[in-house]
C-alpha positions, 0 to 999 in steps of 0.5 A: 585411801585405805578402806575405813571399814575393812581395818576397823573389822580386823583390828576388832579382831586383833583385839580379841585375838591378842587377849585370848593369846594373852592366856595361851601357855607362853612360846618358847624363847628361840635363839637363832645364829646367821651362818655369817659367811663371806665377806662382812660388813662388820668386822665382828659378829653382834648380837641383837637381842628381840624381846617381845610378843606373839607378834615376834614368837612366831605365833601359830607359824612353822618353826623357822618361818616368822620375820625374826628367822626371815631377818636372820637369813637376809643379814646372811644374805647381805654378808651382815654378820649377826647373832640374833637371839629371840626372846620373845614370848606369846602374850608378854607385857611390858612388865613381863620385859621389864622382870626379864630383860636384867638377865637377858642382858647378863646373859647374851650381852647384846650391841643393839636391844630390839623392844616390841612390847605395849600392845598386850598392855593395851588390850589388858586396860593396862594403865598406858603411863605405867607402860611408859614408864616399863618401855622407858625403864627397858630402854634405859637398860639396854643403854646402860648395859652398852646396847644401841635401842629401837623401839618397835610402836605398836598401834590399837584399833582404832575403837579404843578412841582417838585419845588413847591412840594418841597417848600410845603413840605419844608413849612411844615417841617420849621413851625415844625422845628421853632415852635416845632410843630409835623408833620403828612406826612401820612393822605392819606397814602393808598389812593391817592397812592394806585394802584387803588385810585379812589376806594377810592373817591367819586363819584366826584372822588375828596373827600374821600368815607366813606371807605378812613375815616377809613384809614385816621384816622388811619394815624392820630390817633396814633400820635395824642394820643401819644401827648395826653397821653404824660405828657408834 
């Protein structure tokens, strides 16, 4: 059973943190192509589209190093040929996404929209049915411009209470329930809930180290390239 105190401790931290970024000047988006080589599950190079926060910006890391360029190596790796274009930004909301995704839609045209917003909403007080409605509204363009959609869930510390916790998590699983969207749960999987979770952060004991990158593709990547490869 994982240690109780442990993760309330980082996750006080996290919320601290993951405000104070909130302010930080925004990271650059980055777009990252596979070299796509050898033989291919598909037969055509699709694009992925990530939109979100510093947890996909590669905040406070190395260039090249975060779990979005990791993903684009293994996609390489496994002969899965994709363009995967980050448009993630430090400290986004899921308002932020809402304004920006019309043209990033128009722009890159992706087969599959990947959505990891909603935890700055929280940390902000943000009213948790208007980033329903922000996460839905995303999740129905995505559709609507012809992409497949996975929702990345985000969780808040556990001192925000156990009903707002619940109404997260349930805003999550209602985006995917009425718009069809699939749901990730597992993105810090084996980090923040791992006995000794600070050896997984930087050290401002908020954002993930290099050494969390690799988990936190794994927990995505399979799933991801299940939709990929998947002929509708």
């Amino acid at each position: 059973m994982y240690q109780l105190s442990l993760l309330r401790q980082h996750f006080n931290w996290l919320v601290v943190g993951l405000f104070c970024a909130g302010f930080l000047s925004s990271l650059r988006a980055n777009e990252n192509v596979s070299p796509g080589k050898a033989p291919q599950i598909v037969n055509s190079e699709k694009v992925v589209l990530i939109v979100g926060d510093s947890l996909s910006a590669e905040y406070g890391l190395t260039r090249g190093t975060g779990w979005v360029n990791l993903m684009i190596k293994q996609a390489a790796k496994e002969s899965v040929k994709v363009k995967i274009v980050n448009a993630s930004i430090s400290g986004d909301t899921s308002s932020g996404g809402v304004s920006r995704l019309p043209q990033l839609l128009n722009t890159h045209k992706p087969h599959l929209l990947v959505v990891e917003l909603g935890g700055n909403d929280a940390l902000r007080g943000l009213s948790m049915n208007m980033t329903q409605q922000n996460l839905m509204s995303m999740a129905r363009d995505g559709k609507k411009a012809g992409a497949k959609v996975l929702m990345i869930g985000i969780q808040v510390p556990p001192n925000y209470g156990a009903s707002y916790t619940q109404q997260m998590a349930l805003a999550y699983q209602k985006v995917s329930q009425e718009t069809g969207a699939e749901l990730n749960n597992q993105f810090l999987k084996g980090i923040a809930d791992d006995s000794d979770p600070l050896r997984w952060f930087q050290s401002d004991r908020i954002h993930p180290n290099e050494a969390a990158q690799s988990a936190m593709m794994t927990n995505i990547w399979p799933q991801l390239k299940r939709m990929l490869v998947a002929n509708k």
